[in-house]
KEKE-873978 format. One record per residue (C-alpha): residue in three letters; x negated, y, z negated. Coordinates in nm, 2 decimals. Example, Ala and Ser with C-alpha at 12.3 -4.5 7.8 and 13.67 -1.06 7.14 Angstrom:
<sites>
('Ala'; (-1.23; -0.45; -0.78)),
('Ser'; (-1.37; -0.11; -0.71)),
</sites>
This chain:
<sites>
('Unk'; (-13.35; 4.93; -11.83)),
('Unk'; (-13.50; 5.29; -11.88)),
('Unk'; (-13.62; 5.31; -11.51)),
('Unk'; (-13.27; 5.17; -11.42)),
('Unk'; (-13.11; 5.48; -11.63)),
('Unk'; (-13.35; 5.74; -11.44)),
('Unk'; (-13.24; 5.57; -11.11)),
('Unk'; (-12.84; 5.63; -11.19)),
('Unk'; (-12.90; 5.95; -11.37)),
('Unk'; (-13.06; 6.09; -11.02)),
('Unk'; (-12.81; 5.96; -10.83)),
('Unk'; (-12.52; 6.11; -11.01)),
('Unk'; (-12.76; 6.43; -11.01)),
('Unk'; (-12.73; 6.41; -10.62)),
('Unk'; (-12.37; 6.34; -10.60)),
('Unk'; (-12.31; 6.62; -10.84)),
('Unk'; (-12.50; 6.87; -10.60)),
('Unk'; (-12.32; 6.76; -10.28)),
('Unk'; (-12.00; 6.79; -10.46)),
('Unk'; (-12.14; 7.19; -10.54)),
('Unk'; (-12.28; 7.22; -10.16)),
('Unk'; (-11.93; 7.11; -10.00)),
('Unk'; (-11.75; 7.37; -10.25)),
('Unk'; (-12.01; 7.65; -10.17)),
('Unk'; (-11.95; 7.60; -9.83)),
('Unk'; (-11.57; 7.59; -9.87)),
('Unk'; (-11.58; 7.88; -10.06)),
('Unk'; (-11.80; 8.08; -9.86)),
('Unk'; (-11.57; 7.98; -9.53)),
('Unk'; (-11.26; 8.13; -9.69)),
('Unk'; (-11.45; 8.45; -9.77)),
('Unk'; (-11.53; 8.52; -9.47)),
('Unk'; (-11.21; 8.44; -9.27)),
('Unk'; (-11.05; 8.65; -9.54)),
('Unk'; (-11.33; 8.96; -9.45)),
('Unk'; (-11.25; 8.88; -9.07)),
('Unk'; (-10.87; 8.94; -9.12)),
('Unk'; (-10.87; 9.18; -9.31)),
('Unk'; (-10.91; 9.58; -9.27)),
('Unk'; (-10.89; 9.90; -9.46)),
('Unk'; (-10.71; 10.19; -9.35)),
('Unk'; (-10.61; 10.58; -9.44)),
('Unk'; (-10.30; 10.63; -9.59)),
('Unk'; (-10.10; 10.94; -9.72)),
('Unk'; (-9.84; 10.89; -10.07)),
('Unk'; (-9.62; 11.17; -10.13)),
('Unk'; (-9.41; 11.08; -10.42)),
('Unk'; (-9.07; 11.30; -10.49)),
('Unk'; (-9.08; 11.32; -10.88)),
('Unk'; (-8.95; 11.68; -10.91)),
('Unk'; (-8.55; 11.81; -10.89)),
('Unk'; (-8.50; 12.15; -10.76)),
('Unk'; (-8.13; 12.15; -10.73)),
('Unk'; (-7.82; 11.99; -10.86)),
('Unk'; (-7.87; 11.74; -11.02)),
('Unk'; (-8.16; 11.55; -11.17)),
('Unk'; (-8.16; 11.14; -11.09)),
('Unk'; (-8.14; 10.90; -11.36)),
('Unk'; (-8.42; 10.67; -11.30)),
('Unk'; (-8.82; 10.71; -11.39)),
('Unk'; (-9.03; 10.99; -11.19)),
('Unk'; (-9.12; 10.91; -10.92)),
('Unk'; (-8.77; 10.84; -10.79)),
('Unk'; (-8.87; 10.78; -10.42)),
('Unk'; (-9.21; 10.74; -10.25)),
('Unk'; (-9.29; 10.82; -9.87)),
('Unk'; (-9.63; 10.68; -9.74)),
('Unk'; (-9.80; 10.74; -9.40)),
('Unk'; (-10.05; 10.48; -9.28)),
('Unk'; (-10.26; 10.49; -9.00)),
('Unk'; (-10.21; 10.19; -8.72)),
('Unk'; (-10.37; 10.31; -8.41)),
('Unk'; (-10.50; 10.62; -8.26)),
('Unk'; (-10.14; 10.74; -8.17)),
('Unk'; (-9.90; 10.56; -8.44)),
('Unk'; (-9.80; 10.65; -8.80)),
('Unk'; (-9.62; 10.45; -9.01)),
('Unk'; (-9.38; 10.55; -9.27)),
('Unk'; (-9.25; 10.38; -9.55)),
('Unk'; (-8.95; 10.50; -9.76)),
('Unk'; (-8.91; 10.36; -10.06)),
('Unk'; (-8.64; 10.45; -10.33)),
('Unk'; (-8.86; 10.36; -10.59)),
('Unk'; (-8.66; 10.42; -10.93)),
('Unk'; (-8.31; 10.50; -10.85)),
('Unk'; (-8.05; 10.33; -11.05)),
('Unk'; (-7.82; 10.11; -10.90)),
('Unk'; (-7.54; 10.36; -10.79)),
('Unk'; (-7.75; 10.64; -10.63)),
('Unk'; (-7.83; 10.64; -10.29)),
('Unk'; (-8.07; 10.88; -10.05)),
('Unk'; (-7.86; 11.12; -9.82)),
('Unk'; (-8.15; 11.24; -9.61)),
('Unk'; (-8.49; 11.29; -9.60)),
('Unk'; (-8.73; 11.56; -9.52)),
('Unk'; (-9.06; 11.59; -9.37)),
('Unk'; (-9.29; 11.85; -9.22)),
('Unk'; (-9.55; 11.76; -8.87)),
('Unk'; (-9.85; 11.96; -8.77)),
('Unk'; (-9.79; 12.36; -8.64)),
('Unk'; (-9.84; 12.43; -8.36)),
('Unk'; (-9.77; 12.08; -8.18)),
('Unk'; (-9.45; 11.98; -7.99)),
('Unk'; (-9.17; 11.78; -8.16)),
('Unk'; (-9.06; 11.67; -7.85)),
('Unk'; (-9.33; 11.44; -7.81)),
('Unk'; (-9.30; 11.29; -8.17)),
('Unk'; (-9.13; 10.92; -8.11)),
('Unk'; (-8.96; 10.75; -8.40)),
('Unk'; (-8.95; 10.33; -8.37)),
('Unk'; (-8.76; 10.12; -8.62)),
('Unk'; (-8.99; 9.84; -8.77)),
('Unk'; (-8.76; 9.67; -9.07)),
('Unk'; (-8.56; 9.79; -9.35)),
('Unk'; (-8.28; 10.05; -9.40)),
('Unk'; (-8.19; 10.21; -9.05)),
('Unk'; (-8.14; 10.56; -9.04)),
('Unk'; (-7.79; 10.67; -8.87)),
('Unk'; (-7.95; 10.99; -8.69)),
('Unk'; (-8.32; 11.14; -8.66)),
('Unk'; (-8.32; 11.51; -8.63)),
('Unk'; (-8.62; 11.71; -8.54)),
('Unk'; (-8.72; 12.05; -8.49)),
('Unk'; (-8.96; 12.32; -8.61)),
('Unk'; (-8.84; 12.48; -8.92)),
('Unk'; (-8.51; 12.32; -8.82)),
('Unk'; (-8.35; 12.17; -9.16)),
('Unk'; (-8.33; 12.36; -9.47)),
('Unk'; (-8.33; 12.16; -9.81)),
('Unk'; (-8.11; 12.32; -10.07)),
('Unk'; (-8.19; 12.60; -10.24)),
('Unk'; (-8.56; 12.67; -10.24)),
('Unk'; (-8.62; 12.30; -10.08)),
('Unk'; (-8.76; 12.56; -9.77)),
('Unk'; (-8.74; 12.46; -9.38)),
('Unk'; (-8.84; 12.13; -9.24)),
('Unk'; (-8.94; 11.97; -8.86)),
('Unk'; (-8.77; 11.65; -8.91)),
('Unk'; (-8.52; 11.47; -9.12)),
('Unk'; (-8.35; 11.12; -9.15)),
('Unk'; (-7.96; 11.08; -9.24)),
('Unk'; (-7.91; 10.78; -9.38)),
('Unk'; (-7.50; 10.64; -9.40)),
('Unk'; (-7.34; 10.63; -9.72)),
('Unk'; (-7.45; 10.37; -9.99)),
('Unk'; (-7.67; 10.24; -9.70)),
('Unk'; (-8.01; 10.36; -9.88)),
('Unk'; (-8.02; 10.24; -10.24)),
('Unk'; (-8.27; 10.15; -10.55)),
('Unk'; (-8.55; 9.88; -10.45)),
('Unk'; (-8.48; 9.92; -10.07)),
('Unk'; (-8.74; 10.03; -9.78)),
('Unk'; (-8.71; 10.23; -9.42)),
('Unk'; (-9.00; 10.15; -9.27)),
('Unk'; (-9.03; 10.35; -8.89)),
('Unk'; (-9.37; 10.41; -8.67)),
('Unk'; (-9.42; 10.75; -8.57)),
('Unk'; (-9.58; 10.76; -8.19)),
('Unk'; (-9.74; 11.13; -8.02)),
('Unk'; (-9.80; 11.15; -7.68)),
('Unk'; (-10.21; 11.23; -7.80)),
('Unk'; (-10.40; 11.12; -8.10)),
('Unk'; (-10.25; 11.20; -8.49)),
('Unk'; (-10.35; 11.04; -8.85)),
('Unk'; (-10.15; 11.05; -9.13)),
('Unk'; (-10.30; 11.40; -9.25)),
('Unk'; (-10.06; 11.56; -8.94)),
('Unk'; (-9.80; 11.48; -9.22)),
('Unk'; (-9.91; 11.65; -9.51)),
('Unk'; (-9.78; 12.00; -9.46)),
('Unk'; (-9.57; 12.26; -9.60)),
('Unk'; (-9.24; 12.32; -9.55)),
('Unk'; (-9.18; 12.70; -9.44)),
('Unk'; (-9.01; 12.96; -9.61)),
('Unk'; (-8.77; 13.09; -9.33)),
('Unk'; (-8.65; 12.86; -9.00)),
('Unk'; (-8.85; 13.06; -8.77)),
('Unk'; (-9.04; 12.82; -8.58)),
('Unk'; (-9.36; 13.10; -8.57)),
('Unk'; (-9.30; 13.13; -8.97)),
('Unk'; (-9.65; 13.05; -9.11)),
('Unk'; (-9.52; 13.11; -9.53)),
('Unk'; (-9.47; 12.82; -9.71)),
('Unk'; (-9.33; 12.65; -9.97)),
('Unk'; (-9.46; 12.46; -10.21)),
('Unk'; (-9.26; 12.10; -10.11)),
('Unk'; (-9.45; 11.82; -9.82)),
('Unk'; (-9.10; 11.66; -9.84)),
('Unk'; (-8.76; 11.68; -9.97)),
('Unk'; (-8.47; 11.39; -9.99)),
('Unk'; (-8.13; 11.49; -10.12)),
('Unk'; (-7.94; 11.21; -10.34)),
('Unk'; (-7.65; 11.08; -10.41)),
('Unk'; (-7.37; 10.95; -10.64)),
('Unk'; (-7.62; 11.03; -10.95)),
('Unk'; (-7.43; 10.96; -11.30)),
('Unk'; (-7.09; 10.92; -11.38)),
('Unk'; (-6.99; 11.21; -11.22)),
('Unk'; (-7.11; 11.11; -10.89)),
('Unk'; (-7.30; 11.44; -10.84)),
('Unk'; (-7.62; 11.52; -10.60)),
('Unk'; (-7.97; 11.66; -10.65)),
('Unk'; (-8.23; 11.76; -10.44)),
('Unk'; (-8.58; 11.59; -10.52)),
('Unk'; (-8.91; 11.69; -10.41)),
('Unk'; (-9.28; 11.62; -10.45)),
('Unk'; (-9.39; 11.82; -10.82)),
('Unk'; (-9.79; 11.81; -10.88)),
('Unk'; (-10.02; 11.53; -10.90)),
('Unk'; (-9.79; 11.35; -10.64)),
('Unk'; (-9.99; 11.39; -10.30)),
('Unk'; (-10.24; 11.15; -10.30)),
('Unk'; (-10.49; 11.03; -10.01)),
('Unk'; (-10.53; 10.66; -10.05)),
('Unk'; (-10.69; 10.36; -9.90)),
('Unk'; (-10.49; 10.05; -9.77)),
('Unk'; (-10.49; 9.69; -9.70)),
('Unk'; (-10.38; 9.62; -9.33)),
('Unk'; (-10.40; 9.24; -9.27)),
('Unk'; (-10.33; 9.27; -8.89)),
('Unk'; (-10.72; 9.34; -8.76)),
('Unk'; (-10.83; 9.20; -8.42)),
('Unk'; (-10.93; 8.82; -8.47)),
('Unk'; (-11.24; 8.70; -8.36)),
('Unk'; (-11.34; 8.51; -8.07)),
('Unk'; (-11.33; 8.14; -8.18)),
('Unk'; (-11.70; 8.14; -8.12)),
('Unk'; (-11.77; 8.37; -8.37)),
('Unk'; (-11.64; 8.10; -8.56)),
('Unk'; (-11.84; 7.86; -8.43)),
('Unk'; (-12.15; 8.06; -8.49)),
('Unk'; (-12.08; 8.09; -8.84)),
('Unk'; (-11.99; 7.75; -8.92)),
('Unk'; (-12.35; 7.64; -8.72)),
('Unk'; (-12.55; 7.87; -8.99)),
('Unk'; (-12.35; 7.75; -9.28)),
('Unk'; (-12.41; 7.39; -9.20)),
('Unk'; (-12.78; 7.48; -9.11)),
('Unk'; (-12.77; 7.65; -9.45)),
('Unk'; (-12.62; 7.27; -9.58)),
('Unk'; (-12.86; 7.06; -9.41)),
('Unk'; (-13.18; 7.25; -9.56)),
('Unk'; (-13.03; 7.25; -9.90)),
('Unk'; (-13.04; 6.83; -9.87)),
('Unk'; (-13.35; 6.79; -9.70)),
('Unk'; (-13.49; 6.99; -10.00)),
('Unk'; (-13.30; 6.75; -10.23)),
('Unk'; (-13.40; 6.46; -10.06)),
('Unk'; (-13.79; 6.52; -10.09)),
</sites>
């Protein structure tokens, strides 16, 4: 009877190690598809949490949230998100600022999903936010209740040579002289609309601590050749079939 008990007691020993191997191996096989799919890349966040005209909105700070994220050698992508607007107010137009010195007439705009602008202006120092918003190099007009709380434009900027996200994060200038090199204190600018019962606008802007350089997920890396796969799998299940022959002995 005891030897019987030793016998059953090893067996369910061995079962309950295979059951552990097969989950290891499960386990470690979704890992690493996950590490394969998945890649990090540079991103710029420029929140507008400031009012510097008209009227302030009626939501939490940061009321809107631009972000530039790397996708290739030549290609930005931008995000704008009305972040915290309340349900009547709705963006106008937004401002942004590009590298001095390099031609706007080889900046591209491509619209990926979202909230599509009605026009895309762009020019050095071109567009002047209100009051001391400063001069801009490009802006999106968005129609009329188009752009409201909760809702995304999401656009891929292309150059005719290589730019990051850091060709973004500039200044806008303090007269529209295309050679002006004083600036403001704003990146970017969005004027907004329909704000309280009233119905009046403001002019937003990024205040301090709301330029950050950030890391993000990008789920669209290259996949591996399937026999990467396969050379993977052979050294898990080489990995498998030592752990048993141990088990075994």
């Amino acid at each position: 009877m005891a030897a019987y008990s030793v016998v059953m007691t090893t067996i369910a020993a061995y079962h309950i190690k295979e059951h552990t191997m097969q989950k290891f191996i499960a386990y470690t096989i979704i890992i690493i598809v996950i590490l394969f799919a998945t890649s990090f890349t540079q991103a710029l966040q420029i929140g507008l949490n400031q009012t510097f005209s008209g009227t302030t909105p009626q939501g939490i700070t940061p009321w809107l949230q631009a972000t530039f994220t790397n996708i290739n050698s030549n290609t930005v992508r931008l995000t704008m998100a009305a972040l915290n607007l309340t349900t009547q107010e709705f963006i106008g137009s937004w401002y942004f600022n590009f590298k001095p010195g390099l031609s706007l007439s080889n900046l591209n705009f491509i619209h990926q999903s979202g909230i599509q602008a009605s026009s895309i202006s762009k020019a050095t120092n071109g567009y002047k936010a209100d009051g001391t918003g400063g001069y801009y190099d490009f802006k999106f007009n968005f129609t009329a209740n188009s752009f409201n709380a909760g809702q995304t434009s999401i656009y891929d900027i292309t150059y005719s040579s290589s730019i990051d996200h850091l060709f973004f994060n500039f200044k806008s200038a303090e007269s529209n002289d295309p050679t002006c090199n004083d600036t403001t204190n704003y990146t970017s600018a969005a004027h907004i609309q329909a704000i309280g019962i009233t119905g009046n606008s403001g002019w937003i802007t990024n205040g301090s601590n709301s330029i950050s350089l950030t890391q993000v997920v990008e789920y669209n890396a290259p996949v591996p050749e399937p026999s990467t796969y396969v050379l993977i799998g052979l050294g898990i299940f080489g990995l498998y079939l030592r752990r048993k022959m141990r088990t075994l002995v």
